[in-house]
N, CA, C, O and CB atoms as a CASP TS submission, in Angstrom:
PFRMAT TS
TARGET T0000
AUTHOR 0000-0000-0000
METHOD Language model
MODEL 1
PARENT N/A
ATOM      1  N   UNK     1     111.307 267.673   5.127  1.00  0.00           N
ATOM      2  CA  UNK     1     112.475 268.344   4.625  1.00  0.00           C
ATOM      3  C   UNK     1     113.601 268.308   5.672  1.00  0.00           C
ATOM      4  O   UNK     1     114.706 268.295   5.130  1.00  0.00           O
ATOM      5  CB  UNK     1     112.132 269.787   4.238  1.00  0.00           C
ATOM      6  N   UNK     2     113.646 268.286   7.180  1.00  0.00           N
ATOM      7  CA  UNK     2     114.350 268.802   7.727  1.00  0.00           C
ATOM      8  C   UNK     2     114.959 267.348   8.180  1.00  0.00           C
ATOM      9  O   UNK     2     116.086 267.299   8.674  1.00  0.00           O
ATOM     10  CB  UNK     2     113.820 269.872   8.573  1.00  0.00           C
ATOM     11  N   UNK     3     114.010 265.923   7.952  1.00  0.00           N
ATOM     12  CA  UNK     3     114.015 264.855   8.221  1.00  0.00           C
ATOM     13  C   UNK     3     115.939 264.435   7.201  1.00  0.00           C
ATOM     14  O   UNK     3     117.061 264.108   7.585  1.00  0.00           O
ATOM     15  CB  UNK     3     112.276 264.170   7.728  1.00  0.00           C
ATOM     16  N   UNK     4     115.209 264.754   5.693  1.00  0.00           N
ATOM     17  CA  UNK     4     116.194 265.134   4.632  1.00  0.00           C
ATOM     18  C   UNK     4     117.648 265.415   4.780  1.00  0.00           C
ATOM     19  O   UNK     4     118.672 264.821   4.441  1.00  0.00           O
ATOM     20  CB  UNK     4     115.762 266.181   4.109  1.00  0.00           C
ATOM     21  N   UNK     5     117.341 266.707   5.507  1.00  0.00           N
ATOM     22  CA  UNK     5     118.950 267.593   5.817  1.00  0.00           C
ATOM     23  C   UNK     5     119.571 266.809   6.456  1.00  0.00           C
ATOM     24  O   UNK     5     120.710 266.480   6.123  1.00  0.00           O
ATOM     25  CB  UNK     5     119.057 269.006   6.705  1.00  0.00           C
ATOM     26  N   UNK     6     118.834 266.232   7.742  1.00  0.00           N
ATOM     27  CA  UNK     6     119.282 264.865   9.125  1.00  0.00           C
ATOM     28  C   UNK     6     120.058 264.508   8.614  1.00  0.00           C
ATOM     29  O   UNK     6     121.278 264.656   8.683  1.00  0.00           O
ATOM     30  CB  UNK     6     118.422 263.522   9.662  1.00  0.00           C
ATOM     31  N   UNK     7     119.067 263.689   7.702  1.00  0.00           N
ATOM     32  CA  UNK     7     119.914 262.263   7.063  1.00  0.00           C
ATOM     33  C   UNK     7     121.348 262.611   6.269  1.00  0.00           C
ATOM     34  O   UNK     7     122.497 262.256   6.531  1.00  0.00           O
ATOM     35  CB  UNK     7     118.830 261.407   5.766  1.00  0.00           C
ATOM     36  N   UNK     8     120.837 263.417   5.235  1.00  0.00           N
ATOM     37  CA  UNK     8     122.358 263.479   3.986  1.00  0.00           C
ATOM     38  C   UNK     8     123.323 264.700   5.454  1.00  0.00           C
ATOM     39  O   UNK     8     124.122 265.499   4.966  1.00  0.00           O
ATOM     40  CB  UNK     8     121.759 264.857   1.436  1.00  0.00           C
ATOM     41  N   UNK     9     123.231 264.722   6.429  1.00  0.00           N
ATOM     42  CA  UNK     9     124.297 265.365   6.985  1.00  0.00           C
ATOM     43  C   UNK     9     124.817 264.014   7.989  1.00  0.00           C
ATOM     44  O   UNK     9     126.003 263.872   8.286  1.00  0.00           O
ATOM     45  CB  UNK     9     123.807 266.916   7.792  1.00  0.00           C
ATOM     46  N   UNK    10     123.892 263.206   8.381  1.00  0.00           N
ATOM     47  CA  UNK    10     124.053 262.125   9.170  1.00  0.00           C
ATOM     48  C   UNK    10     125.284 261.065   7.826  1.00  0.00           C
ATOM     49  O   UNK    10     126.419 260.794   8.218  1.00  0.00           O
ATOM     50  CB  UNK    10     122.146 261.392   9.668  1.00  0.00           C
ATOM     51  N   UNK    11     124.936 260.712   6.697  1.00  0.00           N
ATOM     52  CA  UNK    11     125.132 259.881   5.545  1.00  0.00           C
ATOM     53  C   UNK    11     126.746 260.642   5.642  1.00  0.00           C
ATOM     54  O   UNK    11     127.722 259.898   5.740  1.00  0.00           O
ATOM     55  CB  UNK    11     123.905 260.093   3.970  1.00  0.00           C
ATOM     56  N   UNK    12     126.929 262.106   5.607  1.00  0.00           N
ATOM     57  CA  UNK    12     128.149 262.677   5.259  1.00  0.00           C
ATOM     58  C   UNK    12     128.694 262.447   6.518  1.00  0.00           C
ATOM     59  O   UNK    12     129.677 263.187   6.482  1.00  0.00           O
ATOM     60  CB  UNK    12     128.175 264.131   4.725  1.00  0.00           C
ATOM     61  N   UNK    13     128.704 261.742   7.944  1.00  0.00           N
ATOM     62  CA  UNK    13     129.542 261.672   8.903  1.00  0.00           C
ATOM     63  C   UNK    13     129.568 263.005   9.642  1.00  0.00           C
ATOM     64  O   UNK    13     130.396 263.104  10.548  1.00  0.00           O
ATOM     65  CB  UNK    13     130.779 261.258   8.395  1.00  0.00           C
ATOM     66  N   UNK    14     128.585 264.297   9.317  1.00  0.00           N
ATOM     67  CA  UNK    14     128.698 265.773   9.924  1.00  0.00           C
ATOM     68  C   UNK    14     127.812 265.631  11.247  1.00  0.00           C
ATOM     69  O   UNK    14     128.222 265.897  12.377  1.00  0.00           O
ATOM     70  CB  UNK    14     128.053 267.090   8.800  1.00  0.00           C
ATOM     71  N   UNK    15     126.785 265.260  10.992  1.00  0.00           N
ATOM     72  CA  UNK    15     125.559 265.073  11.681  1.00  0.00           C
ATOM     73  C   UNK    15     125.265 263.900  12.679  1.00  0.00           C
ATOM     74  O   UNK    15     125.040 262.998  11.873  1.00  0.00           O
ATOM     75  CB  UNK    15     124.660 265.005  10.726  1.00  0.00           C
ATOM     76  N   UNK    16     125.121 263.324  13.952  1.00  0.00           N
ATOM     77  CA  UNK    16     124.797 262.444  14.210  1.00  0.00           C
ATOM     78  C   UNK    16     124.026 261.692  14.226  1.00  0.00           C
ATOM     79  O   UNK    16     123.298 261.895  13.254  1.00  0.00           O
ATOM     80  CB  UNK    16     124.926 262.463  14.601  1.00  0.00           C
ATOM     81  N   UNK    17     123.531 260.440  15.069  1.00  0.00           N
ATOM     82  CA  UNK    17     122.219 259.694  14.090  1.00  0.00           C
ATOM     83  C   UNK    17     121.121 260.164  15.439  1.00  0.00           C
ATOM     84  O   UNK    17     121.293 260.942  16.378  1.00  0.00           O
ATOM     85  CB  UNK    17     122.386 257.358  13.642  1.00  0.00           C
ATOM     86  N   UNK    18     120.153 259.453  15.108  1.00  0.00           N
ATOM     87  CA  UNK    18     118.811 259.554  16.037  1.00  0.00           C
ATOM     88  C   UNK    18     118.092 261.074  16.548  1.00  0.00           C
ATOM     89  O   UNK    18     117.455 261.289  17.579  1.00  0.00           O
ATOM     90  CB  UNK    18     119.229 258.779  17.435  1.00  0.00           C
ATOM     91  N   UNK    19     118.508 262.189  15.234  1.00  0.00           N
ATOM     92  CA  UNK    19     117.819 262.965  16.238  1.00  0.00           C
ATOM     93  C   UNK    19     116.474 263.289  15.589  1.00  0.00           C
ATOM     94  O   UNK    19     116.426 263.821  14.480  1.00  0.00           O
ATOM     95  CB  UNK    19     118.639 264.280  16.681  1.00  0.00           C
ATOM     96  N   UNK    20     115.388 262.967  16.281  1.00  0.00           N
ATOM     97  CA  UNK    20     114.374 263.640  15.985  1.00  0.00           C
ATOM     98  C   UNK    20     113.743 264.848  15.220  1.00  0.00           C
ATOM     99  O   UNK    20     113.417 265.828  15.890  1.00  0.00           O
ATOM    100  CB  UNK    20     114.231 263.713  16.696  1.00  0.00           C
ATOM    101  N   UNK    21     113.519 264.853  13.682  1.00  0.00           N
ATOM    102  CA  UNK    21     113.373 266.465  13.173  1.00  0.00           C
ATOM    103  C   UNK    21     112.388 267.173  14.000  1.00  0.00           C
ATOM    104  O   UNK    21     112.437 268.332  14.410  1.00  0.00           O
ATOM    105  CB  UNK    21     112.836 266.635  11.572  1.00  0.00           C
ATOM    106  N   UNK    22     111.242 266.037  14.223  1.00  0.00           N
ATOM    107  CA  UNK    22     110.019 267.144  15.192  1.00  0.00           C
ATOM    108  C   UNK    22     110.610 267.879  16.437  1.00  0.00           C
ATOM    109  O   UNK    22     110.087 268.759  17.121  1.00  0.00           O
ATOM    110  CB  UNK    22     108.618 266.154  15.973  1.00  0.00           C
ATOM    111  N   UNK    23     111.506 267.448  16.523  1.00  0.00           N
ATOM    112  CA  UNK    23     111.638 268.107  18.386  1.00  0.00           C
ATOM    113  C   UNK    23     112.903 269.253  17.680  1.00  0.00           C
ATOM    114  O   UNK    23     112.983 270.465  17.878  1.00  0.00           O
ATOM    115  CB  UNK    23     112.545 266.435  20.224  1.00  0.00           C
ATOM    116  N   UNK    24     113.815 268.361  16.803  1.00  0.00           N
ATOM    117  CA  UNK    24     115.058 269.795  16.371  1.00  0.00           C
ATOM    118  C   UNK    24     113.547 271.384  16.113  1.00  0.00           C
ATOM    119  O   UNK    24     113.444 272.467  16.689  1.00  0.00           O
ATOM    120  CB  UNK    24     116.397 269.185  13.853  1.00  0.00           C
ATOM    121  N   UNK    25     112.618 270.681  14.934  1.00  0.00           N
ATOM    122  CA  UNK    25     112.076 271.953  14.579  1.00  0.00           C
ATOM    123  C   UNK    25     111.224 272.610  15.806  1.00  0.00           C
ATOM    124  O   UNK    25     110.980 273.813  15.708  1.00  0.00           O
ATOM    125  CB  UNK    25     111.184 271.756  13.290  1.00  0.00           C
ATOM    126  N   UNK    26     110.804 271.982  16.831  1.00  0.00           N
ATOM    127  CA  UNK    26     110.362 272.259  18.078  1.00  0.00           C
ATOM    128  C   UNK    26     111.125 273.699  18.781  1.00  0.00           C
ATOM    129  O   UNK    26     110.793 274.828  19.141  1.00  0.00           O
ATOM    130  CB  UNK    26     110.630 270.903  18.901  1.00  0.00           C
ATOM    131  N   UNK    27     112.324 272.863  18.711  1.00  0.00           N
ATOM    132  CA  UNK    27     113.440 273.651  19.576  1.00  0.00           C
ATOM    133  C   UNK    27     113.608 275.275  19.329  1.00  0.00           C
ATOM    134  O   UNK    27     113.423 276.286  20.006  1.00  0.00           O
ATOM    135  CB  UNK    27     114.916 272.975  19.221  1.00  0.00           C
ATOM    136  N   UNK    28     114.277 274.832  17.349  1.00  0.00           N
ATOM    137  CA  UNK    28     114.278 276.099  16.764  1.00  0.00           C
ATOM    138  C   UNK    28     113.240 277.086  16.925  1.00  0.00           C
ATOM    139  O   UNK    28     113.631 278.213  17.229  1.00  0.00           O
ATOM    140  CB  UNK    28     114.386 275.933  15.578  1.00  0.00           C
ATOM    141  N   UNK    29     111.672 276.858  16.750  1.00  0.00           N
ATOM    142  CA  UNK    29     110.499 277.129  16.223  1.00  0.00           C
ATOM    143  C   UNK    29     110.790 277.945  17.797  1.00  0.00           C
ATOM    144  O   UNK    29     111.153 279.117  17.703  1.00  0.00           O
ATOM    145  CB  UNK    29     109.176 275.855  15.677  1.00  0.00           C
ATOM    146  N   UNK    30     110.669 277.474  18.942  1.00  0.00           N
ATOM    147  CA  UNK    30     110.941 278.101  20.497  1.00  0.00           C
ATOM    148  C   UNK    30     111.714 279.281  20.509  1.00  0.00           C
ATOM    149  O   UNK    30     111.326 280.428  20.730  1.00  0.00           O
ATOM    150  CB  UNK    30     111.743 277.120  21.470  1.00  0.00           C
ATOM    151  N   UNK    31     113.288 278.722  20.145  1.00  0.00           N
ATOM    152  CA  UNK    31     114.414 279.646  20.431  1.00  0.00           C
ATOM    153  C   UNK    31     114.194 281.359  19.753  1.00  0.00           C
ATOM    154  O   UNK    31     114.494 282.495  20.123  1.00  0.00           O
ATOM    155  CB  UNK    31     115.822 278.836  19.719  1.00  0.00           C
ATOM    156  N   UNK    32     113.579 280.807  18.707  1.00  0.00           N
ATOM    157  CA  UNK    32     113.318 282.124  17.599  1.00  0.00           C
ATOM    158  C   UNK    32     111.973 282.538  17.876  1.00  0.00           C
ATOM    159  O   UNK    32     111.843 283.733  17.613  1.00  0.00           O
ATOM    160  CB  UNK    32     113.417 281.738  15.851  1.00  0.00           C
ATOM    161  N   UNK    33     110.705 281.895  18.396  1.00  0.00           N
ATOM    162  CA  UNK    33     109.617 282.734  18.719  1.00  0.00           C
ATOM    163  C   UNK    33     109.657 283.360  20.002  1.00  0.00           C
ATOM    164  O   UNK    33     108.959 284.335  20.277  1.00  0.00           O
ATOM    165  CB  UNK    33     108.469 282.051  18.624  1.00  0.00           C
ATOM    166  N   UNK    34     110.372 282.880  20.707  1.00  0.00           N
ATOM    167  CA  UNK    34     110.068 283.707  22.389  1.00  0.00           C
ATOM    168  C   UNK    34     110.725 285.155  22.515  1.00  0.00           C
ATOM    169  O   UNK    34     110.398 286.055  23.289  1.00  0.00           O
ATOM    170  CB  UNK    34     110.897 282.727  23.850  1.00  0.00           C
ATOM    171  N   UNK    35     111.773 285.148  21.522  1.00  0.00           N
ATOM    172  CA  UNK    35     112.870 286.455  21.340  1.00  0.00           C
ATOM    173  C   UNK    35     111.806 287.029  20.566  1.00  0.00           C
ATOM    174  O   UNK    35     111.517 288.049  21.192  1.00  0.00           O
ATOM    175  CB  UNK    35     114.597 286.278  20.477  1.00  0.00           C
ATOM    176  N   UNK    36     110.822 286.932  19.242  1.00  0.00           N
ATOM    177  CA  UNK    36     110.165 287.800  18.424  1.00  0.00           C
ATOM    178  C   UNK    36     109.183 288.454  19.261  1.00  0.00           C
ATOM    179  O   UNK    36     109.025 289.652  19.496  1.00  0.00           O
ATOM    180  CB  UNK    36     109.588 287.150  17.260  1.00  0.00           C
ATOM    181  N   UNK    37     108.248 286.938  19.862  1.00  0.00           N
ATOM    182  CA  UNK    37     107.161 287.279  20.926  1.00  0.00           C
ATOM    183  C   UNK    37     107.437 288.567  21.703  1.00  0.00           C
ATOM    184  O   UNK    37     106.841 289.631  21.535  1.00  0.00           O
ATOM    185  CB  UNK    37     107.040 286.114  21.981  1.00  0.00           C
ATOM    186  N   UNK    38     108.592 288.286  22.730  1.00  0.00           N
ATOM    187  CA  UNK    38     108.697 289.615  23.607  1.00  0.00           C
ATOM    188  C   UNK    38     109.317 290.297  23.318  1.00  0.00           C
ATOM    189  O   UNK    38     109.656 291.121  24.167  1.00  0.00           O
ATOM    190  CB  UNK    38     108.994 289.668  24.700  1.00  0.00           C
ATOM    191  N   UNK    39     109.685 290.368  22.405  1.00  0.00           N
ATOM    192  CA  UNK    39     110.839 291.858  21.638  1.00  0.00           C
ATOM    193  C   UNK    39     110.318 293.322  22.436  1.00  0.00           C
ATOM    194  O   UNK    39     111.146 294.232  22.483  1.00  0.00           O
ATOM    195  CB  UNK    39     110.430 292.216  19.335  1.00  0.00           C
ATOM    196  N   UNK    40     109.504 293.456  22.807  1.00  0.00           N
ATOM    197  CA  UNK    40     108.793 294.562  23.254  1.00  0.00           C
ATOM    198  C   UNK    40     109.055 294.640  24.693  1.00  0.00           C
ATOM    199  O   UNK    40     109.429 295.695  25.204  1.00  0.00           O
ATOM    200  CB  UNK    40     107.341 294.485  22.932  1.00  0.00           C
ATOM    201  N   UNK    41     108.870 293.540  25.384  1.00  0.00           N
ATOM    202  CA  UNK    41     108.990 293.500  27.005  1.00  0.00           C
ATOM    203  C   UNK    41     110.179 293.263  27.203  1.00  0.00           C
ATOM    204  O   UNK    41     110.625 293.712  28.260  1.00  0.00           O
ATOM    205  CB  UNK    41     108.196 292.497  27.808  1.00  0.00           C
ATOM    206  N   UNK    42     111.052 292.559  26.380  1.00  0.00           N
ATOM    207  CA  UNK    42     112.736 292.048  26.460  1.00  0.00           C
ATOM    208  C   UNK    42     113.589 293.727  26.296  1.00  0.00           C
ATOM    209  O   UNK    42     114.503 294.124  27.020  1.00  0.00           O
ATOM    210  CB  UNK    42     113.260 290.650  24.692  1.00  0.00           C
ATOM    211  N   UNK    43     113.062 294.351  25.330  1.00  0.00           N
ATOM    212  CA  UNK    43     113.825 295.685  25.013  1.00  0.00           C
ATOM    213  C   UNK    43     113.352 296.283  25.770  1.00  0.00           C
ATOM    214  O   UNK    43     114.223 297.152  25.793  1.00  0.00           O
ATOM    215  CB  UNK    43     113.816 296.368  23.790  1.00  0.00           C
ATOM    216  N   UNK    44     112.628 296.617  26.509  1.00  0.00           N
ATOM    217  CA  UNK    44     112.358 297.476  27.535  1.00  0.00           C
ATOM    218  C   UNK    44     112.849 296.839  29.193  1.00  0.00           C
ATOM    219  O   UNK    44     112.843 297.557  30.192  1.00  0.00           O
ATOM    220  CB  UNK    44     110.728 297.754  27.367  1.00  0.00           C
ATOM    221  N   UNK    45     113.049 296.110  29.195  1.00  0.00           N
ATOM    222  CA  UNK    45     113.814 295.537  30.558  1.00  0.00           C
ATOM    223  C   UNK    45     115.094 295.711  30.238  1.00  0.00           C
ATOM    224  O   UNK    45     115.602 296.584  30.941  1.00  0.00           O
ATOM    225  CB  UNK    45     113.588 293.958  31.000  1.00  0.00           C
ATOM    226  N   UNK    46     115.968 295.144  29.313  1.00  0.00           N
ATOM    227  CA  UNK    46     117.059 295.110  29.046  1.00  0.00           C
ATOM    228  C   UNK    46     117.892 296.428  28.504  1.00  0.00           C
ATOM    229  O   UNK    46     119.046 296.472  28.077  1.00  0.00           O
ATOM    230  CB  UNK    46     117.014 294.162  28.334  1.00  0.00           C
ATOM    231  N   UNK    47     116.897 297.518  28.666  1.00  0.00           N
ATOM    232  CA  UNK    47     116.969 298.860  27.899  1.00  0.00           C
ATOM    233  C   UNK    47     117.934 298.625  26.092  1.00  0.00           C
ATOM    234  O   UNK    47     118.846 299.343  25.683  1.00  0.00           O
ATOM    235  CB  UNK    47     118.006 300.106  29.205  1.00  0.00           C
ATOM    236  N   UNK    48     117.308 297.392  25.355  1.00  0.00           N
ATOM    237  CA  UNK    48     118.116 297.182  24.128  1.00  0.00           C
ATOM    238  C   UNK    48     117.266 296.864  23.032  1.00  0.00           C
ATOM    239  O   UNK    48     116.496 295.920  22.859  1.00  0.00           O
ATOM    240  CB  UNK    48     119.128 296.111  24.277  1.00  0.00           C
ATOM    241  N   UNK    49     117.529 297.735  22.406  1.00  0.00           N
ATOM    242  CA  UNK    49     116.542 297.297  20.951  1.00  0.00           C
ATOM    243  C   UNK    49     116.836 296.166  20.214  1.00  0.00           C
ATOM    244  O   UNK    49     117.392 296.093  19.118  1.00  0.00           O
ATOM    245  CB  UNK    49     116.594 298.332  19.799  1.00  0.00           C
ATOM    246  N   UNK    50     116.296 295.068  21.107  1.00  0.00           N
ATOM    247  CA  UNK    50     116.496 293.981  19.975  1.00  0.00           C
ATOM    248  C   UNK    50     116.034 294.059  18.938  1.00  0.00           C
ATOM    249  O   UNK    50     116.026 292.860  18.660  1.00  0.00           O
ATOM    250  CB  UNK    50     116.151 292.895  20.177  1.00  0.00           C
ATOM    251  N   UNK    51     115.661 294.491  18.183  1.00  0.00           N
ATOM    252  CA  UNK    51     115.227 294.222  16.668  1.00  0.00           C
ATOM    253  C   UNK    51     116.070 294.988  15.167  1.00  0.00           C
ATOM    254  O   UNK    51     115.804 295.034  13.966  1.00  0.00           O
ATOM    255  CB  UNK    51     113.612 294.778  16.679  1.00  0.00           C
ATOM    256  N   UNK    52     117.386 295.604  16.204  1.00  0.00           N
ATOM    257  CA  UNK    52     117.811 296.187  15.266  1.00  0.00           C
ATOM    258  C   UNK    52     119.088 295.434  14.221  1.00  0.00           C
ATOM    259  O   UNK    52     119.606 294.391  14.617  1.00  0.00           O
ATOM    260  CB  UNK    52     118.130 297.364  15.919  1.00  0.00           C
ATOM    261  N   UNK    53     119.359 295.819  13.394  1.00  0.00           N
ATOM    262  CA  UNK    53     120.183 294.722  12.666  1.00  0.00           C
ATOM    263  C   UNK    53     120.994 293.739  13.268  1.00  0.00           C
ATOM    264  O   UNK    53     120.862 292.519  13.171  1.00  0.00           O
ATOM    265  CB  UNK    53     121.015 295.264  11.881  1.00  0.00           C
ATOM    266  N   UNK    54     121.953 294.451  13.979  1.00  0.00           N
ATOM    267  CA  UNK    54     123.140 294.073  14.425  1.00  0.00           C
ATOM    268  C   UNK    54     122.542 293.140  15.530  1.00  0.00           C
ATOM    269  O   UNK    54     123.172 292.100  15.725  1.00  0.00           O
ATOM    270  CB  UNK    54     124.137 295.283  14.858  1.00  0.00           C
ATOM    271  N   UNK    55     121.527 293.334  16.210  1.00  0.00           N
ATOM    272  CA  UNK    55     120.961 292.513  17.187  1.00  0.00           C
ATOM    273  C   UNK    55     120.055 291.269  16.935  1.00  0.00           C
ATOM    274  O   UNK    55     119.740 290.317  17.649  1.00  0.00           O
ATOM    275  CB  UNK    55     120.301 293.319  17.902  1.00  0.00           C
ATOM    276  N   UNK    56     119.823 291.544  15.953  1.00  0.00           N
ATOM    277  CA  UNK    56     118.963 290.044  14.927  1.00  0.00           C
ATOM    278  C   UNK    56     119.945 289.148  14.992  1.00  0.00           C
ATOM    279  O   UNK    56     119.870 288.050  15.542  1.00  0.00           O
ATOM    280  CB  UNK    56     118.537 290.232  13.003  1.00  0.00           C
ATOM    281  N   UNK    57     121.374 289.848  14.131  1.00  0.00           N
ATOM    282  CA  UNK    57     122.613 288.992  13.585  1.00  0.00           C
ATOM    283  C   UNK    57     122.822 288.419  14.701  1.00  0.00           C
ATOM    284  O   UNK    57     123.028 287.214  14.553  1.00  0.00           O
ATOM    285  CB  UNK    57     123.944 289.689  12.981  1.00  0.00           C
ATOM    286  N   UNK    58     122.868 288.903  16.153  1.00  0.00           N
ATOM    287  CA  UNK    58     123.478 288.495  17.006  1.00  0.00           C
ATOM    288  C   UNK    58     123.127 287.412  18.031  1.00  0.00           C
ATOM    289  O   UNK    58     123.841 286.722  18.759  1.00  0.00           O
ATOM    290  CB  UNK    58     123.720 289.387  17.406  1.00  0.00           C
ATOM    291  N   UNK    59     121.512 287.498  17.819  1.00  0.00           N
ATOM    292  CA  UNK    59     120.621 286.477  18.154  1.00  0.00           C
ATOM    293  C   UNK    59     120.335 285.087  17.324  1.00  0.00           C
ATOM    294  O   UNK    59     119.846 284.084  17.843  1.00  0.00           O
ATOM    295  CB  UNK    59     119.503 287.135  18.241  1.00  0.00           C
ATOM    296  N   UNK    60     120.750 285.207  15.858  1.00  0.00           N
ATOM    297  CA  UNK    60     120.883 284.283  14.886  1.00  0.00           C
ATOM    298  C   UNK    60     122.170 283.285  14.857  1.00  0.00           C
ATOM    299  O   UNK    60     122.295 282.211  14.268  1.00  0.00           O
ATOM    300  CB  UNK    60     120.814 285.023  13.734  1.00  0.00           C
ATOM    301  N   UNK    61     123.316 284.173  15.898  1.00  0.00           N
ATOM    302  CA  UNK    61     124.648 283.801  15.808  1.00  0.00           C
ATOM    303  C   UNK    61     124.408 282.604  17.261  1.00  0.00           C
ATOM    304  O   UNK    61     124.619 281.391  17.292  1.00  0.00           O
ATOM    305  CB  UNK    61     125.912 285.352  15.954  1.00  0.00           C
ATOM    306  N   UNK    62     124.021 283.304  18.081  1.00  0.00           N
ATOM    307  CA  UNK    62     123.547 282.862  19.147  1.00  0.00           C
ATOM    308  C   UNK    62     122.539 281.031  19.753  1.00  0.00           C
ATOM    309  O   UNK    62     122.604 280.137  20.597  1.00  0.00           O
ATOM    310  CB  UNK    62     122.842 284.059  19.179  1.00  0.00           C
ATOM    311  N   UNK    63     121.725 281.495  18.549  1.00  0.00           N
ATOM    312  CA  UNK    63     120.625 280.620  18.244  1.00  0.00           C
ATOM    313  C   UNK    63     121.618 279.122  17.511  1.00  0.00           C
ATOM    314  O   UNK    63     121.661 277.996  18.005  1.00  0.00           O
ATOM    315  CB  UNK    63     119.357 281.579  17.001  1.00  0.00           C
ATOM    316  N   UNK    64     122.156 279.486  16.530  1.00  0.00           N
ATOM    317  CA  UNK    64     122.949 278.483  16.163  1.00  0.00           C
ATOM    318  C   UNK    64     124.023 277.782  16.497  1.00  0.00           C
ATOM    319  O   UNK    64     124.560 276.812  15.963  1.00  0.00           O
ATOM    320  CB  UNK    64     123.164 278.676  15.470  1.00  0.00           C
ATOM    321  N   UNK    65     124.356 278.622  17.794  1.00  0.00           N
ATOM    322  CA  UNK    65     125.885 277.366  18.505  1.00  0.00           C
ATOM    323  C   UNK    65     124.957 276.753  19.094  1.00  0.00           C
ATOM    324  O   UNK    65     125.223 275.571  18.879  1.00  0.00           O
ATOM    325  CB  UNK    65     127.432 277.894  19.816  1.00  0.00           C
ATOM    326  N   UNK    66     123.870 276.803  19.810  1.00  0.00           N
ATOM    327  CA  UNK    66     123.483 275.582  20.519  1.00  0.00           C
ATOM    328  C   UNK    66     123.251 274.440  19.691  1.00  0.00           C
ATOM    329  O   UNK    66     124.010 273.471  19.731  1.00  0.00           O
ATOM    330  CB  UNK    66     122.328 275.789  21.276  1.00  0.00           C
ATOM    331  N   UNK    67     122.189 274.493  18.896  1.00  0.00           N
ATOM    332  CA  UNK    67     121.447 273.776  17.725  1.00  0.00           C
ATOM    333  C   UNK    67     123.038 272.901  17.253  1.00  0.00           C
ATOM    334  O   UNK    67     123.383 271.736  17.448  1.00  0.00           O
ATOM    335  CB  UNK    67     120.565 275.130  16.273  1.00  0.00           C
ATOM    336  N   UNK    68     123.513 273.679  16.794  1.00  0.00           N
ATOM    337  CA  UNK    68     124.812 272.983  16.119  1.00  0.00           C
ATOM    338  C   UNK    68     125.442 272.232  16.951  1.00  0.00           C
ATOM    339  O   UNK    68     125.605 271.066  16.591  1.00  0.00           O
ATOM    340  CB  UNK    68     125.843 273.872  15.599  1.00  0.00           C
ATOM    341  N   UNK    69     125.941 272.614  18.187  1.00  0.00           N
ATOM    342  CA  UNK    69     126.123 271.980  19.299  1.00  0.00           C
ATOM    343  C   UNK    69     125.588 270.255  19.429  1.00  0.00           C
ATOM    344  O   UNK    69     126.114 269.144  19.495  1.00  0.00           O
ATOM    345  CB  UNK    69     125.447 272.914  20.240  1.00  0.00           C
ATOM    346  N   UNK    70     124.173 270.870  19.414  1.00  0.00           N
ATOM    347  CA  UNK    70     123.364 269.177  19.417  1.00  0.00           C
ATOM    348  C   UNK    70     123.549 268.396  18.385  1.00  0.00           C
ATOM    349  O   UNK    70     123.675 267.185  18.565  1.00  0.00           O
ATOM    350  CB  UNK    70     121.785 269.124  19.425  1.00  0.00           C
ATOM    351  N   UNK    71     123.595 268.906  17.222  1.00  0.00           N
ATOM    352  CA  UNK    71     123.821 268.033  15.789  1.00  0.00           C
ATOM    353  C   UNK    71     124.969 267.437  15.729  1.00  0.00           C
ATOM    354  O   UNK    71     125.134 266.235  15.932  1.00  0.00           O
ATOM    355  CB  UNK    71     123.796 268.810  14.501  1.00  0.00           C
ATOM    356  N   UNK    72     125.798 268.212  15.457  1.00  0.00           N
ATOM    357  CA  UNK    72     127.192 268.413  14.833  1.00  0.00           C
ATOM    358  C   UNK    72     127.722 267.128  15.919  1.00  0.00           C
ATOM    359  O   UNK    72     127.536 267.212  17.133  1.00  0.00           O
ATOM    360  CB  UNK    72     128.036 270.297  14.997  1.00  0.00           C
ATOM    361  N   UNK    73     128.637 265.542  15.044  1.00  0.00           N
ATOM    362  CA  UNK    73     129.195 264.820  15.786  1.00  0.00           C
ATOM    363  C   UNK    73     130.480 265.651  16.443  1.00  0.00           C
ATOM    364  O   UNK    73     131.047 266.727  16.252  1.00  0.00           O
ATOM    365  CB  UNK    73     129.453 263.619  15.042  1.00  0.00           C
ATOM    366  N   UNK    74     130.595 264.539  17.307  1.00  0.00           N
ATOM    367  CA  UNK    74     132.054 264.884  18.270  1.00  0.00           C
ATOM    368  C   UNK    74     133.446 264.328  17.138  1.00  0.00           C
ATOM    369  O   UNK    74     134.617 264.429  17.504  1.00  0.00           O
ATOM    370  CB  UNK    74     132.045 263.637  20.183  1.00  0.00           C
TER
END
């Protein structure tokens, strides 16, 4: 599926060519488990409840300039 998105975003000139879906879903699968994983040890160091709405949104906002970053042509 994500091979899919590549392509018809690569086909529309949005997306660039050659990137690997296993390693994009790698990346994501990382960026978003290590924040869930330690939600517990992260909010207690950082004295911040990550898990609360506004802090999800903000980690989701976060999560996606990089990713997009890598995709998205120049």
């Amino acid at each position: 599926m994500i091979a899919e998105v590549l392509e018809r975003g690569r086909k529309a000139g949005v997306f660039r060519a050659g990137v690997d879906p296993v390693q994009l879903y790698i990346s994501i699968a990382g960026l978003a488990y290590f924040y869930l994983s330690n939600r517990y040890t992260l909010s207690t160091i950082f004295d911040r409840d990550l898990m609360t709405p506004k802090s999800r949104v903000e980690r989701l906002s976060h999560m996606t300039d990089p990713v997009l970053g890598y995709l998205v042509r120049d």
